[in-house]
C-alpha positions as CSV (number, residue, x, y, z in Angstrom):
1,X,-152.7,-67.7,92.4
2,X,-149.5,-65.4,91.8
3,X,-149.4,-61.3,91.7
4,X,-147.7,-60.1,88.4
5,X,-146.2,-56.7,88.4
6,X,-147.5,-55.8,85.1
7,X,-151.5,-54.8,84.2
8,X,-153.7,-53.4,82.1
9,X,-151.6,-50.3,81.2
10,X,-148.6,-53.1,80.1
11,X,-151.7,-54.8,77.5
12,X,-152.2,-57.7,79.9
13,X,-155.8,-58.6,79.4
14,X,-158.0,-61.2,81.3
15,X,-157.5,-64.7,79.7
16,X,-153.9,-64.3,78.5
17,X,-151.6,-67.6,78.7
18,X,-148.8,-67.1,81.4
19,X,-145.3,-69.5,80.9
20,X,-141.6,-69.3,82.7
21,X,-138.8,-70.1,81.1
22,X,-140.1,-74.0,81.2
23,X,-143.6,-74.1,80.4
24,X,-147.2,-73.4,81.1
25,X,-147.7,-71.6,84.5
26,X,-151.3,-70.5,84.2
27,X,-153.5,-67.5,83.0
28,X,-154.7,-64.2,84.0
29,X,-157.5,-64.1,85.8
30,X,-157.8,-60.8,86.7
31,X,-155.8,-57.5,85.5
32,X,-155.6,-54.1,87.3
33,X,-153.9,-50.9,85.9
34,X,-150.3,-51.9,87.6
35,X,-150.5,-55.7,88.5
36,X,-152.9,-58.9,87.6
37,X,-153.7,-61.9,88.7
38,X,-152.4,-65.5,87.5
39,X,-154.5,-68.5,88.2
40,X,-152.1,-71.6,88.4
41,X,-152.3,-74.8,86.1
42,X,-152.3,-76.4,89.8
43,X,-155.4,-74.5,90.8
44,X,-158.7,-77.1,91.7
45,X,-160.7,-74.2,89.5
46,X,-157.9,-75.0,86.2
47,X,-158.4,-77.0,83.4
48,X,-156.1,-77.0,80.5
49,X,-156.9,-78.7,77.1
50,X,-153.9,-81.3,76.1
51,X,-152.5,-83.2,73.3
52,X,-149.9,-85.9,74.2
53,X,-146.8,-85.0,71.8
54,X,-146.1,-87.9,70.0
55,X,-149.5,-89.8,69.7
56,X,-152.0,-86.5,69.3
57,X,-154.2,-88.2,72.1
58,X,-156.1,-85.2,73.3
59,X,-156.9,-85.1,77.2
60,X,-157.6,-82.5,79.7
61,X,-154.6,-81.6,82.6
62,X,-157.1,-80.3,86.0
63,X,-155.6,-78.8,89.2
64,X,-156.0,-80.4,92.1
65,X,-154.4,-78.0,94.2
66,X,-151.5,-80.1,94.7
67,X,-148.0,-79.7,92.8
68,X,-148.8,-81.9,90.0
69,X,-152.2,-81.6,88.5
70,X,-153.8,-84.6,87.0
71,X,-154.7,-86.2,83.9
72,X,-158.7,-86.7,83.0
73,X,-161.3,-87.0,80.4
74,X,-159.3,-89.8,78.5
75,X,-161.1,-92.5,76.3
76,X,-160.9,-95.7,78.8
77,X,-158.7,-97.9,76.2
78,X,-155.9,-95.0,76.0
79,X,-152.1,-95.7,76.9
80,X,-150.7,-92.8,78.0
81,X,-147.2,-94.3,79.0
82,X,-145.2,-92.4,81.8
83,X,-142.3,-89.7,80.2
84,X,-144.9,-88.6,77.5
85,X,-144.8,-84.6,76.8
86,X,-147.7,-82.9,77.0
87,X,-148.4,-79.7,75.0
88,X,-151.6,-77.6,74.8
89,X,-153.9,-78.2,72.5
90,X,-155.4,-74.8,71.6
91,X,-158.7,-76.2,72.0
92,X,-161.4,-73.6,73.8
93,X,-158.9,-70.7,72.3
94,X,-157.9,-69.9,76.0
95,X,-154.3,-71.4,75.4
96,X,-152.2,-71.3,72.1
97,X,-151.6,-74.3,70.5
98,X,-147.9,-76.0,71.0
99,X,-147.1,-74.4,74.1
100,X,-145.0,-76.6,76.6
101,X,-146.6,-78.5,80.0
102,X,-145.2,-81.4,81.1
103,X,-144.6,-84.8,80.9
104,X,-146.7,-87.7,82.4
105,X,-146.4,-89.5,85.4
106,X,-148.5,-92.7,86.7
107,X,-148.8,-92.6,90.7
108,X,-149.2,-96.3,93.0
109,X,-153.1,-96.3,92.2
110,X,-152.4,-95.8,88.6
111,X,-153.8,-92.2,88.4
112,X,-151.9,-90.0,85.4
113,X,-151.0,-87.1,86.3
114,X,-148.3,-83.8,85.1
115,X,-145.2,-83.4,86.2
116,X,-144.8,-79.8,84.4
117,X,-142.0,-78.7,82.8
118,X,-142.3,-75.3,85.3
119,X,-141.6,-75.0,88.7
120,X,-144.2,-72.8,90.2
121,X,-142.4,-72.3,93.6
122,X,-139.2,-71.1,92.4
123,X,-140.1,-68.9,89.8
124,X,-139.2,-64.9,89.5
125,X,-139.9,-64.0,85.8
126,X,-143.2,-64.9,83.4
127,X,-143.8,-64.3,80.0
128,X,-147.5,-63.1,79.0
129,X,-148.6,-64.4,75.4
130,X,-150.7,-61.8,73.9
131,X,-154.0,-63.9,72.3
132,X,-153.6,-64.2,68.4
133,X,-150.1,-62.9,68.6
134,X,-146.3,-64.2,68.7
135,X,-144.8,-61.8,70.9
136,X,-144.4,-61.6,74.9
137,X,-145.6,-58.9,77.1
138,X,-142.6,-57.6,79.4
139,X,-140.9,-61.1,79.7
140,X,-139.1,-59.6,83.0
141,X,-142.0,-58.4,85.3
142,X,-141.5,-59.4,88.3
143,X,-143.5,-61.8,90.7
144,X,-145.0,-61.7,94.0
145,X,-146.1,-64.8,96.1
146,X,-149.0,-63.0,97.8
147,X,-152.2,-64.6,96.8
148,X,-155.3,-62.4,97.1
């Protein structure tokens, strides 16, 4: 997880999508009066709703607390081919439709998993999408890589 310097008094609420510049980074799990809490795509405890871009094959991206989370609940006759962009699906209404994650990559034992399109250790400035709305909350709070 990732501190944001921005809370409750800035309208971040619990359950708000979180993206850099790239993509998908996670959602807030927790928000205080001055700072909240983001729980990372990568996290073992995330799952994200997916649609692959250009066939609408719907799947589910899970953290496995490792840098590229993975690809399950997939019918067993699907071809996912490697370089395919995956966007969220909206499904659950946790995560706006459309929004950018990744693409896919197949590893030696032919497990699919998300190379995403954001790089969670290098990043300094988040965007928090307000449920049911267009706009960004304060596109430049700032991070902190203290965990809880």
């Amino acid at each position: 997880s990732l501190l944001l310097a921005a809370g409750k008094a800035d309208g971040v609420e619990k359950g708000q999508a979180v993206l850099s510049g790239e993509g998908l980074v996670g959602r807030i799990v927790e928000a205080g009066r001055r700072s909240s809490r983001i729980l990372l795509v990568t996290d073992i405890n995330s799952r994200v709703p997916v649609v692959v871009e250009d066939t609408l094959q719907h799947a589910v991206m899970a953290g496995i607390n490792a840098i590229q989370p993975q690809l399950i609940h997939l019918p067993q006759d699907t071809e996912i081919s490697a370089g395919a962009r995956l966007i969220t699906s909206g499904h659950g209404g946790v995560f706006p439709p459309g929004l950018p994650v990744g693409k896919v990559v197949v590893d030696e034992n032919g497990t699919r998993l998300v190379s995403l399109f954001s790089d969670i250790t290098r990043m300094m400035y988040v965007r928090v999408v307000k449920k049911g709305e267009k706009q960004d909350l304060n596109p430049g709070a700032l991070l902190s890589e203290e965990s809880f």
